[in-house]
C-alpha positions in Angstrom: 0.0 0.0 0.0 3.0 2.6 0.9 3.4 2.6 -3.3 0.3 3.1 -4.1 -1.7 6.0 -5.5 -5.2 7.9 -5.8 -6.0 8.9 -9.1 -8.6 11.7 -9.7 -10.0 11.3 -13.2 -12.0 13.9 -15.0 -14.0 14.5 -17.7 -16.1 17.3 -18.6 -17.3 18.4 -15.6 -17.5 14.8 -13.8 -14.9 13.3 -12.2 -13.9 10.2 -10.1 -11.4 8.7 -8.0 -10.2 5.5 -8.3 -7.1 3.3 -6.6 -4.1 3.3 -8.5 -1.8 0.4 -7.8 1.9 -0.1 -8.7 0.6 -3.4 -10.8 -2.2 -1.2 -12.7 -2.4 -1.9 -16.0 -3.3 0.2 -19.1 -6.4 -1.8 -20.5 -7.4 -2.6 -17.0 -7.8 1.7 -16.0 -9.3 2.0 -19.2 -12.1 -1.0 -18.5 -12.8 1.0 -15.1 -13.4 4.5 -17.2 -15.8 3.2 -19.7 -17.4 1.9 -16.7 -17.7 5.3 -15.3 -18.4 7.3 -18.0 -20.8 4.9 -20.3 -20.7 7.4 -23.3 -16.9 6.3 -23.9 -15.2 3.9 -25.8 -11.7 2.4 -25.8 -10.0 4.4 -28.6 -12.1 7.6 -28.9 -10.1 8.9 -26.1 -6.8 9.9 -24.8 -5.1 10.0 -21.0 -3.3 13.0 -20.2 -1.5 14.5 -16.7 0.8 17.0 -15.6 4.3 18.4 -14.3 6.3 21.1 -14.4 8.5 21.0 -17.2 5.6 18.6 -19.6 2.4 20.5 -19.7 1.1 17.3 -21.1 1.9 14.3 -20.6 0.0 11.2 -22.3 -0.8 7.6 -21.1 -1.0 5.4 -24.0 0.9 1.8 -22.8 1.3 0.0 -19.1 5.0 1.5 -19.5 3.8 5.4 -19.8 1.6 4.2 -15.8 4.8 3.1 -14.5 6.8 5.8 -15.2 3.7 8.1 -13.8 4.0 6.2 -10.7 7.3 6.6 -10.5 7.7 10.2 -10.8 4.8 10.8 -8.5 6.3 8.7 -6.3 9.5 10.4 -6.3 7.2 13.7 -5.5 5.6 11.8 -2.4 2.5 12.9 -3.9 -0.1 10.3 -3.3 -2.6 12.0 -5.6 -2.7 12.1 -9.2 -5.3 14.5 -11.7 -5.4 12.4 -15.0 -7.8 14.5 -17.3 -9.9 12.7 -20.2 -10.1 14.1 -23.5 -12.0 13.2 -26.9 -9.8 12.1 -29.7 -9.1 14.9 -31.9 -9.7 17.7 -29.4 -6.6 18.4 -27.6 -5.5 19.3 -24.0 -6.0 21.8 -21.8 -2.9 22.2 -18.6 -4.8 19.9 -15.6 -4.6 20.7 -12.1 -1.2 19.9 -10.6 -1.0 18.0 -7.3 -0.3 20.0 -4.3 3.4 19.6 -4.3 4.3 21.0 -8.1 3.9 24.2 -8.7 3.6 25.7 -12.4 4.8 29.2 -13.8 1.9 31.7 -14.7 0.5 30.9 -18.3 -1.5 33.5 -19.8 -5.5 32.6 -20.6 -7.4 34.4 -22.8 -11.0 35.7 -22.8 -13.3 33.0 -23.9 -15.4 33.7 -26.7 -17.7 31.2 -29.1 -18.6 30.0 -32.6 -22.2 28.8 -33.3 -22.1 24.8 -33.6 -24.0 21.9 -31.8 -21.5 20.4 -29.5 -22.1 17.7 -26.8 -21.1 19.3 -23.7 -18.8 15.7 -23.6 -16.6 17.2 -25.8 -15.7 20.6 -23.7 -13.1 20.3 -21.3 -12.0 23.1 -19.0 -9.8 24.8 -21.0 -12.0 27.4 -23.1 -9.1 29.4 -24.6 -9.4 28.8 -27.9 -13.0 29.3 -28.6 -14.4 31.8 -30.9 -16.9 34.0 -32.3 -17.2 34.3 -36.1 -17.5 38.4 -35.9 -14.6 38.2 -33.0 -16.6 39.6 -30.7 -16.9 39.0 -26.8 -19.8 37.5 -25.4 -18.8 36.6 -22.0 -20.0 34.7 -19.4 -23.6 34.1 -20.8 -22.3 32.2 -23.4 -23.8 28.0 -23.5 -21.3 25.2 -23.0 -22.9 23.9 -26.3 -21.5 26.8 -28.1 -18.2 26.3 -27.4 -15.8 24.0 -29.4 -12.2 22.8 -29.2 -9.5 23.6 -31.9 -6.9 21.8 -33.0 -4.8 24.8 -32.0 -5.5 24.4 -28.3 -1.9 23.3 -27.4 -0.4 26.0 -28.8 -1.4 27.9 -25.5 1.2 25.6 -23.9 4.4 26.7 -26.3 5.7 29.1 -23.9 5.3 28.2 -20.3 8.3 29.0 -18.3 11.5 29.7 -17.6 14.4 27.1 -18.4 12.3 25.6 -21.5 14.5 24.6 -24.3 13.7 23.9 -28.0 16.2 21.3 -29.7 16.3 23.0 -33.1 17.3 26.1 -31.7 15.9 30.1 -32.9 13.8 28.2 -36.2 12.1 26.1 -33.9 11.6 29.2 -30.8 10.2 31.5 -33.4 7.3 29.0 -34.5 6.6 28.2 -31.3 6.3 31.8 -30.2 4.4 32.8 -33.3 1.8 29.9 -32.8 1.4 30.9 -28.7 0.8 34.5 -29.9 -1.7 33.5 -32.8 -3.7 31.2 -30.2 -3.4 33.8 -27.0 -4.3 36.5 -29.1 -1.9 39.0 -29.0 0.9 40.9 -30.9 4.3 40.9 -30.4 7.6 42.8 -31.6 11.2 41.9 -32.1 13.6 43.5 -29.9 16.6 41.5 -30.9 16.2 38.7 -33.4 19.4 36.7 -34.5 20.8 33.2 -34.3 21.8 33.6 -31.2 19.8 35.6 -29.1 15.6 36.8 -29.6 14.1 39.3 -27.3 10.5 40.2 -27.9 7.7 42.2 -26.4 4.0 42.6 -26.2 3.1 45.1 -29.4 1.7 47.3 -26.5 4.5 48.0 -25.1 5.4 51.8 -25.9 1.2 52.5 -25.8 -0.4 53.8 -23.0 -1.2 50.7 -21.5 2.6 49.3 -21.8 2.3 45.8 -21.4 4.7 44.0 -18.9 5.1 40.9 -21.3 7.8 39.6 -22.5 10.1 36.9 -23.5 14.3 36.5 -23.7 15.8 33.4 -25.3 19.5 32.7 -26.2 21.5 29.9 -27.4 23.5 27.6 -25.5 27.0 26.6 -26.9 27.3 23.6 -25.2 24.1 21.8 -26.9 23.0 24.1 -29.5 19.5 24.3 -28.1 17.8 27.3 -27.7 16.9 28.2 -24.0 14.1 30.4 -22.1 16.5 32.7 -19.5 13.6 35.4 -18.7 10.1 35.3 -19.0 7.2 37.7 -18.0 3.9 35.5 -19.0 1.6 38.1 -17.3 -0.6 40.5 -19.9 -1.2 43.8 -18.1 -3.5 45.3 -21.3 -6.8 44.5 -22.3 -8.5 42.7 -25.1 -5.8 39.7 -25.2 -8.2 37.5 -27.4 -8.4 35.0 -30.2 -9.0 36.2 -33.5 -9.5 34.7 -36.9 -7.4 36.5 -38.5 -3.6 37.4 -37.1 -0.8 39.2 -38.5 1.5 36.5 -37.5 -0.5 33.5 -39.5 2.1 34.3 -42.0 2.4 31.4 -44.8 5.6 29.9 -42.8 3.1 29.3 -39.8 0.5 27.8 -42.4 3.3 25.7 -44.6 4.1 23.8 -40.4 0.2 23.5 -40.3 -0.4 21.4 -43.2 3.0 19.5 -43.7 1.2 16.1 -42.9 -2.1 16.8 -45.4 0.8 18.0 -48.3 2.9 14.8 -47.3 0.0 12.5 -48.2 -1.3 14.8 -50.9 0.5 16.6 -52.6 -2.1 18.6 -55.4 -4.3 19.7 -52.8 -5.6 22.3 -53.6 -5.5 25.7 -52.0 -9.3 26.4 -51.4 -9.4 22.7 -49.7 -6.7 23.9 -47.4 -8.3 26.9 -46.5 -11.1 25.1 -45.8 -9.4 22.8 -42.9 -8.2 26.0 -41.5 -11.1 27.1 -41.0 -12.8 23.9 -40.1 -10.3 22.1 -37.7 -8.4 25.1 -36.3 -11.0 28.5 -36.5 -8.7 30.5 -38.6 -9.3 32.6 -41.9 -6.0 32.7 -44.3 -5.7 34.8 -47.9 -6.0 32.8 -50.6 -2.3 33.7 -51.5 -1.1 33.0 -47.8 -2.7 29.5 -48.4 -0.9 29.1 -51.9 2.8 30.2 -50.6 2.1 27.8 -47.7 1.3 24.7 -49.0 4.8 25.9 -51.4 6.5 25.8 -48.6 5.5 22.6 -47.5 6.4 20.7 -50.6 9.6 22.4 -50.7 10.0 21.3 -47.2 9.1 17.9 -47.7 10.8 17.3 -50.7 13.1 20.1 -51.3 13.8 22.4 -54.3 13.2 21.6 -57.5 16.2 23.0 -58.9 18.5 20.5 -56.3 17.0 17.8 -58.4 18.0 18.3 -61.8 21.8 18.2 -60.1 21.3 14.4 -58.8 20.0 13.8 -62.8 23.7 12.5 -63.2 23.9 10.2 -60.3 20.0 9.0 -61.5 20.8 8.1 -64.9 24.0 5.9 -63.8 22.0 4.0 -60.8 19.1 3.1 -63.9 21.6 2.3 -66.0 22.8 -0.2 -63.2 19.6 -1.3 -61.8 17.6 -1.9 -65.3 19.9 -3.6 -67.8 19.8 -2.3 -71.2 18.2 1.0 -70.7 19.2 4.0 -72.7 19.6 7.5 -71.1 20.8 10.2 -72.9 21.4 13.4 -70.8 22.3 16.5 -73.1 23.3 20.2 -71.1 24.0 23.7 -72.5 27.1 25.8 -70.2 26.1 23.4 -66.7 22.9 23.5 -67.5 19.8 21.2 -68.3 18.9 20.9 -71.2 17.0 17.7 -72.7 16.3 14.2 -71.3 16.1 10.8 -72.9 15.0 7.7 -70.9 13.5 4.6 -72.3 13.8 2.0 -69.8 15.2 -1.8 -70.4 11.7 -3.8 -68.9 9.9 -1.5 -71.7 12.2 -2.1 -74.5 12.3 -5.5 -73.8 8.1 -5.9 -73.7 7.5 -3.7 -76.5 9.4 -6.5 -79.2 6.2 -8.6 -77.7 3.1 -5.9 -78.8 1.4 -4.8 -81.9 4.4 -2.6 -83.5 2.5 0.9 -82.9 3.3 3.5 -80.9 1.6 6.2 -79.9 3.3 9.6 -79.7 2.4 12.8 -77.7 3.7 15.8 -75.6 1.9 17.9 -72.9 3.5 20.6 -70.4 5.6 20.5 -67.4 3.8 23.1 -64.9 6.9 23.3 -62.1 9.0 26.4 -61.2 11.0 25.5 -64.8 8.8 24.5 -66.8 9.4 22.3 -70.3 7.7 20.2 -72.1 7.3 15.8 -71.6 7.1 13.8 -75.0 6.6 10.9 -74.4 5.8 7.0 -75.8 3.5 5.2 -73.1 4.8 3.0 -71.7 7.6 2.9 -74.3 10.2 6.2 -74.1 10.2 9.9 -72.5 11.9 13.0 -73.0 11.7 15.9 -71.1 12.5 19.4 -73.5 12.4 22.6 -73.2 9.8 23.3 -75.9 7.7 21.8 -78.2 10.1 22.5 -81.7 11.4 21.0 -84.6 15.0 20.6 -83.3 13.6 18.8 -79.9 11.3 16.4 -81.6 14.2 15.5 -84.7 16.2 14.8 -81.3 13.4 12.4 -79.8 13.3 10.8 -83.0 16.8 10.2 -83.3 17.3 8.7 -80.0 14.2 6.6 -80.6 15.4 5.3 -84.0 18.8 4.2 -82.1 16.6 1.7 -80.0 14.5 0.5 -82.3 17.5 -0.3 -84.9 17.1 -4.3 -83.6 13.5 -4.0 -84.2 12.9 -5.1 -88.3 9.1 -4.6 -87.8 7.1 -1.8 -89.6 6.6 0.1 -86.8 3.3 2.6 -87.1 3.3 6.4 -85.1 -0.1 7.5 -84.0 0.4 11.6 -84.0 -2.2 14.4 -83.3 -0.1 16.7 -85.9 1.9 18.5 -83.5 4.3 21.6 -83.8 7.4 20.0 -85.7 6.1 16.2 -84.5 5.5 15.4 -88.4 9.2 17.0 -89.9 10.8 14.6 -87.0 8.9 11.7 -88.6 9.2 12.4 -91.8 13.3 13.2 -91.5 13.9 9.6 -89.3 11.3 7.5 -90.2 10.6 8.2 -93.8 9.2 5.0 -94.5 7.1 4.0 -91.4 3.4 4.3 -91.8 2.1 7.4 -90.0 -1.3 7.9 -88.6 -3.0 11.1 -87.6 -5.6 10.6 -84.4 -9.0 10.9 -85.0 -9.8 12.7 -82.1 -8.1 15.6 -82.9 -8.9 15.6 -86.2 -12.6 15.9 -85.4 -11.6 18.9 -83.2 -9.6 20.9 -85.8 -12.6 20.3 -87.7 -15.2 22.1 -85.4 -12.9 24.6 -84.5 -12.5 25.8 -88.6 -16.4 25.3 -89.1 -18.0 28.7 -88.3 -19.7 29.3 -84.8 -22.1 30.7 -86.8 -23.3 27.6 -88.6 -25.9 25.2 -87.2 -24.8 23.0 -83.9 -26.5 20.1 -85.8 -25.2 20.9 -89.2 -21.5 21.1 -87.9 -22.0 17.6 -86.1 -23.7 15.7 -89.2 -20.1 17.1 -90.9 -18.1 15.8 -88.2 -19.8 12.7 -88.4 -19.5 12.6 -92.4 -16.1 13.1 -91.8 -15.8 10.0 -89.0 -17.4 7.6 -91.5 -14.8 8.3 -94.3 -11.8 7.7 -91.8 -13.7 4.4 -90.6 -14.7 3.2 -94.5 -13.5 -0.1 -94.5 -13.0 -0.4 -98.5 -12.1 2.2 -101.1 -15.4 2.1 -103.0 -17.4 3.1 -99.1 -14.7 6.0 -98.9 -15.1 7.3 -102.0 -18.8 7.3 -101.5 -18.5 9.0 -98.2 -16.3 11.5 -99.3 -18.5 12.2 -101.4 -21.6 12.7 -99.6 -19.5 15.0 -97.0 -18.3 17.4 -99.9 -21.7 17.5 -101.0 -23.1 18.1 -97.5 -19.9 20.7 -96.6 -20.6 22.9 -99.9 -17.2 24.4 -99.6 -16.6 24.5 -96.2 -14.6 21.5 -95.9 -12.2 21.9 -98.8 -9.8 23.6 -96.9 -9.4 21.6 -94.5 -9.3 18.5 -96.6 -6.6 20.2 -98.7 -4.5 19.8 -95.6 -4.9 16.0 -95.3 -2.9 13.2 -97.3 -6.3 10.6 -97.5 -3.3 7.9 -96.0 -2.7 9.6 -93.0 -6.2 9.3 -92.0 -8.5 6.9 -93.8 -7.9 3.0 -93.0 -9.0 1.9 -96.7 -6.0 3.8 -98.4 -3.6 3.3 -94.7 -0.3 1.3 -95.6 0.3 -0.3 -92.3 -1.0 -2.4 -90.1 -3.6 -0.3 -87.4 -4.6 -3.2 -85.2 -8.0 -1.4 -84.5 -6.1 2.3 -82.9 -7.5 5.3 -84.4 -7.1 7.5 -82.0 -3.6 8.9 -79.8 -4.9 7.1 -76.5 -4.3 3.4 -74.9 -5.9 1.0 -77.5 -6.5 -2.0 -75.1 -6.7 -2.3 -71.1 -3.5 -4.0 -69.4 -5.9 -4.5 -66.1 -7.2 -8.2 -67.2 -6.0 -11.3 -65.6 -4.2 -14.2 -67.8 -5.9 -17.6 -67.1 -3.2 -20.2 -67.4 -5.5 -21.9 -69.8 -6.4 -19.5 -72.1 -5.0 -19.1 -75.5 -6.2 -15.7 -76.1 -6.1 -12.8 -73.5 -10.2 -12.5 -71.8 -11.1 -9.9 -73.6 -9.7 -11.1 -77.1 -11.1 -14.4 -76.1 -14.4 -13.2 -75.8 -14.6 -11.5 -79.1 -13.7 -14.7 -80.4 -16.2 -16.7 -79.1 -19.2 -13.6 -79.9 -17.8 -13.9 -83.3 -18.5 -17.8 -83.5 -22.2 -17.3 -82.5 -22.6 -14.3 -84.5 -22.4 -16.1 -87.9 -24.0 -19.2 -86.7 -26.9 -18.9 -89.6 -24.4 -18.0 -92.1 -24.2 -20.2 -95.7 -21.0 -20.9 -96.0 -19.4 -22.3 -99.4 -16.4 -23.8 -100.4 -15.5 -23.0 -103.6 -12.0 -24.6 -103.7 -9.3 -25.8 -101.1 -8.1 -22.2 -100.1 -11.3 -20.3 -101.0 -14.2 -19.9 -99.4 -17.9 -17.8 -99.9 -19.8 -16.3 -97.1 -23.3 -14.9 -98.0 -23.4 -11.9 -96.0 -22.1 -8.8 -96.5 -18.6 -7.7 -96.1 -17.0 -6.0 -93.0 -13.2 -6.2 -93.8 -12.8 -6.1 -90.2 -9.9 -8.9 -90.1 -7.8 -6.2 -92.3 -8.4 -3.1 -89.6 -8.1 -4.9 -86.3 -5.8 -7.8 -87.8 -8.4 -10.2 -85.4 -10.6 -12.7 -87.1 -13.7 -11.3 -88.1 -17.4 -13.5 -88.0 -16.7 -14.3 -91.8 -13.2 -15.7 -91.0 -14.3 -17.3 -88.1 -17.1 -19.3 -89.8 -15.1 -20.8 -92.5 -12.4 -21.7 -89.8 -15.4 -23.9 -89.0 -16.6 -25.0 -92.0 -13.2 -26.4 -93.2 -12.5 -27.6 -89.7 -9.5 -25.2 -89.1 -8.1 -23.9 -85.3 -8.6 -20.6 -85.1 -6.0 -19.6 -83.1 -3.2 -20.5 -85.9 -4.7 -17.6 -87.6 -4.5 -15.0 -85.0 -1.3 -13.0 -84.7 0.7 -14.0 -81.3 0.3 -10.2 -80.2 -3.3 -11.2 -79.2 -2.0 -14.2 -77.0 -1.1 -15.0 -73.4 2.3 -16.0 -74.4 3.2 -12.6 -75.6 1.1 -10.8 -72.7 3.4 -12.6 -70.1 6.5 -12.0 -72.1 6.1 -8.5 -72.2 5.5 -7.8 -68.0 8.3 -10.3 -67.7 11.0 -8.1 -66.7 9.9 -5.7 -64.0 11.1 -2.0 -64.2 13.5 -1.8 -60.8 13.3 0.7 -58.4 16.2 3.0 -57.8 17.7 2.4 -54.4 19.1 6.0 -52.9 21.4 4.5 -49.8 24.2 5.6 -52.1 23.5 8.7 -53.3 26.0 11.6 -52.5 25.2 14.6 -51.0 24.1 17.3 -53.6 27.2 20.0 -51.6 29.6 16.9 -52.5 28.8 18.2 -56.1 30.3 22.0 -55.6 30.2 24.0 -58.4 30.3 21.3 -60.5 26.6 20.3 -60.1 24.1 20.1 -62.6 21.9 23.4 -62.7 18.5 23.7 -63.6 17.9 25.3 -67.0 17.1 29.2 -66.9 13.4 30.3 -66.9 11.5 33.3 -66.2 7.9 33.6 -64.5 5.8 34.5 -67.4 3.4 37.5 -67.6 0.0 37.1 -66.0 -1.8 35.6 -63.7 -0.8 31.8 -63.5 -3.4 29.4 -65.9 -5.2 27.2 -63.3 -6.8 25.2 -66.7 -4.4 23.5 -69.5 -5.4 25.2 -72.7 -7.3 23.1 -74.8 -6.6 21.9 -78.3 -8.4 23.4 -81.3 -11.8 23.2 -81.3 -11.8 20.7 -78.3 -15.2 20.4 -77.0 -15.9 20.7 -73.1 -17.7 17.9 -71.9 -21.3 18.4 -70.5 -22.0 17.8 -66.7 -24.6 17.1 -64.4 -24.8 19.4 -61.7 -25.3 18.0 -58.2 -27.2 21.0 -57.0 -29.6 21.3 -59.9 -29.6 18.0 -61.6 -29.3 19.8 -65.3 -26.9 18.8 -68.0 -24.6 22.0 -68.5 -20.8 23.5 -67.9 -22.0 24.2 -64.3 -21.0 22.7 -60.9 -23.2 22.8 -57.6 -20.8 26.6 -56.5 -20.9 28.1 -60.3 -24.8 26.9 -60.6 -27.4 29.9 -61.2 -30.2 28.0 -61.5 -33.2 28.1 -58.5 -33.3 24.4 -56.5 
């Protein structure tokens, strides 16, 4: 009994005392609590007492009770206030037992925000409650008005004399700006260097002249930053918590939201000032917001421009790490330039898929800028503009890996700025394919707004059905009909376009179904063992089978066969067996699958995921000062004029897509905040 203890446990308003043993264990004191207080449950709350030097000190494990007994037995105190808080609000400083005494904190004027709380989740600390026109209310304020802020334990930052802070004046400075934010008063520098800060309440010089004030200095010994004089005592009036403060500068946010940037990193800046707001009652500028969550990435995962000098040390460790990967690094007077990386798992699965490969670029929107082209999953390049000289340069790098490939390789291009001339100069005899898509969207951006909606979409369409013609003879008679439907309008932009690059009936190569500059197939399926085909190629197979069940079929000689149907020619575009082929397979008792190419099999879909793309380990990198002046620097850029874009400009005569709002329900370019309509 001489080690044993009284522990006084409180929550809300309630409390109890219960018989703390030296053998108490954690899940044991927890039993007894939800036993006491029936609205709790193990996990939705958290154990906290107090001392002198630790404000707040947490129970979470049987080890975190022996120590408290320990400590408080060293005190030959034989009581122990442990208070109980909710999960997610945090603590306020609980009452000290008789034989510790605590230095003078300073608590502000309590004040409230409108929100149905149960009074469970007030606690006795009421410092960092607000109104939303930051006005006082007083006493006559409801316990179900007020509500706990994530800020809270900033009140306990700066609490005596003797405190240190391990990361010396950074660390003192955030501290002090986050106990001034959450006390709700202003402060001013007196001295401010690495070695020494001296600061006083902004009131000061005033008429009320504040007492407050705070001296910290820097310890040789240990490099920590120590609190030698403290007055913690406000003499002027008004010390309350505001919504706004000069001192919730974008450093202050950038600490804030370190851990929502970590898992996020595109969050976006209306969403974080919205937790502010939310979790800790404060209102930031939108550009305080922006330059905050900056900081945080730059924080987290430093500057951008440090990167491009570890592109050296990169390119080696792929090299090692993936076999047979090319990387070509090109710089200008130190500086970046251009980037080629194709790596060896790619190379090595693309002599495995349908030779066609599908080329595109699209913008780079960090601090530098550039442009990516890129080959999914194939090759990359990172330039710094979309030109002739960059894309010739892709080309040429391309056309050194694919030497060893004898194939007739096919590019899928939307007609880019100096994309065709890079073709045409390396791979003047490769099939080339304009996409679709954009075609149709160069198209309705030359047809006159003026025109019809429906009239421009039946020549888009006309326009669709001669790329798709499966025969020369159904071209030639959709041509037709869309010259004679575009009465002019059209021959411009036909003028522009070599019928090859376009139309499948007059197309070289070999399309395998692509028509447009996007993923052809899904790589998502599983591979059954005892398939033949891939699922989805299997399944086309077998719909093809059924389809041309009723079909007459004749044989008209050993190698030549008559369906009575009509024609599709689809076995030429998507180089898969159509019905036709597939039902005199059957008739003349043939297998199928020696007709289909292997690019459609399992066999090939294993062989190309067969060599995985390795990660790059980083135990060995070197330290980016190692590099001195000789270190790779990023290329040189300038913020251009303007307010930054927040949309990527669209191609020409792209169409937006119509949405449904959720606040309205109508089909429109409206969401539920731009939406005018009445509910």
């Amino acid at each position: 009994m001489s080690n044993s203890k009284f522990g006084r446990f409180t929550y809300g308003g309630d409390s109890f005392i219960m018989y703390l043993s030296s053998s108490i264990k954690y899940d044991d004191m927890c039993a007894k609590i939800c036993l006491k207080f029936q609205n709790l449950k193990v996990g939705q709350y958290v154990l906290k007492y107090s001392l002198t030097d630790l404000p707040n000190c947490r129970l979470d494990s049987d080890e975190d009770i022996a120590v408290m007994m320990e400590i408080f037995e060293v005190l030959n105190s034989r009581f122990i206030n442990i208070q109980i808080f909710d999960v997610g609000s945090s603590s306020a400083i609980s009452i000290m037992p008789s034989t510790v005494v605590m230095s003078a904190t300073v608590k502000p004027t309590i004040v409230s925000i409108e929100a149905p709380f149960d009074d469970g989740d007030v606690s006795s600390d009421d410092s960092n409650c607000e109104d939303d026109s930051n006005m006082i209310l007083g006493n006559f304020v409801s316990d179900k008005m007020k509500r706990k802020y994530m800020s809270s334990e900033w009140n306990d930052y700066i609490f005596r004399i003797g405190q240190f802070f391990t990361s010396g004046a950074v660390e003192f400075q955030d501290k002090l700006c986050k106990y001034a934010v959450e006390s709700g008063f202003q402060f001013r520098y007196m001295k401010n260097d690495k070695s020494r800060i001296t600061t006083v309440c902004a009131k000061k010089k005033k008429k009320e002249s504040c007492q407050w004030y705070v001296h910290a200095s820097l310890r040789q010994s240990n490099n920590f930053f120590y609190i030698t004089k403290l007055n913690n005592e406000h003499t002027c009036v008004c010390v309350v918590r505001h919504q706004k403060h000069k001192r919730l500068r974008s450093n202050i946010v950038s600490t804030i939201i370190s851990d929502k940037v970590r898992s996020n990193p595109l969050v976006k800046t209306r969403d974080i000032m919205d937790y502010l707001k939310q979790d800790y009652g404060f209102e930031v500028a939108y550009h305080t917001a922006y330059r905050g969550k900056d900081a945080a990435n730059r924080s987290l995962h430093s500057d951008e421009g440090i990167g491009y000098g570890y592109l050296p040390w990169y390119l080696d460790a792929v090299k090692r790490t993936n076999p047979g990967s090319r990387c070509v690094l090109d710089t200008q007077d130190g500086r970046f330039r251009r980037l080629f990386i194709a790596y060896g798992a790619s190379l090595h699965g693309f002599q495995y898929c349908p030779p066609i490969l599908f080329v595109d670029g699209t913008f780079i929107k960090n601090k530098y800028k550039g442009m990516l082209l890129d080959i999914f999953p194939y090759a990359l390049a990172i330039v710094d503009a979309e030109s002739k000289e960059n894309w010739r340069w892709f080309f040429e790098q391309l056309a050194i890996i694919l030497i060893s490939d004898h194939r007739n390789i096919v590019f899928m291009t939307d007609r880019g700025l100096g994309l065709l001339d890079g073709i045409k100069a390396v791979f003047p005899s490769s099939p080339h394919s304009y996409c679709i898509k954009h075609l149709k969207d160069n198209l309705y951006g030359r047809l006159s707004k003026k025109l019809p909606t429906s009239y421009i979409d039946t020549l888009v369409s006309s326009f669709a059905a001669c790329a798709y013609a499966r025969t020369q003879e159904k071209f030639d008679e959709a041509m037709q009909k869309l010259r004679s439907d575009g009465k002019g309008v059209v021959e411009d932009f036909l003028k522009e376009l070599k019928r090859e690059n376009y139309a499948f009936a007059h197309f070289p190569g070999k399309r395998y179904g692509a028509m447009s500059n996007s993923q052809a197939e899904s790589y998502n399926n599983m591979i059954k063992d005892e398939s033949v085909l891939c699922p989805k190629m299997e399944k086309k197979l077998l719909k093809r089978l059924q389809t041309g069940r009723n079909w007459r079929v004749r044989q008209s000689s050993q190698d030549v066969f008559e369906v009575f149907t009509e024609t599709c020619n689809v076995m030429e575009f998507r180089c898969f067996p159509c019905a036709h082929a597939v039902q005199l397979m059957n008739k003349a008792n043939l297998l199928a699958y020696d007709y289909i190419e292997d690019y459609w099999k399992t066999t090939f879909y294993k062989k190309t995921y067969e060599l995985p793309i390795c990660p790059v380990p980083n135990l060995d990198r070197p330290n980016i000062l190692s590099f001195g002046d000789s270190a790779l620097q990023p290329p040189k850029t300038r913020r251009p004029p303007g307010r930054p874009r927040s949309r990527r400009n669209r191609s020409f005569g792209e169409q937006c897509k119509e949405i449904t709002c959720s606040r309205c329900h109508t089909l429109g370019h409206h969401n539920s905040r731009t939406s005018i309509n009445p509910i």
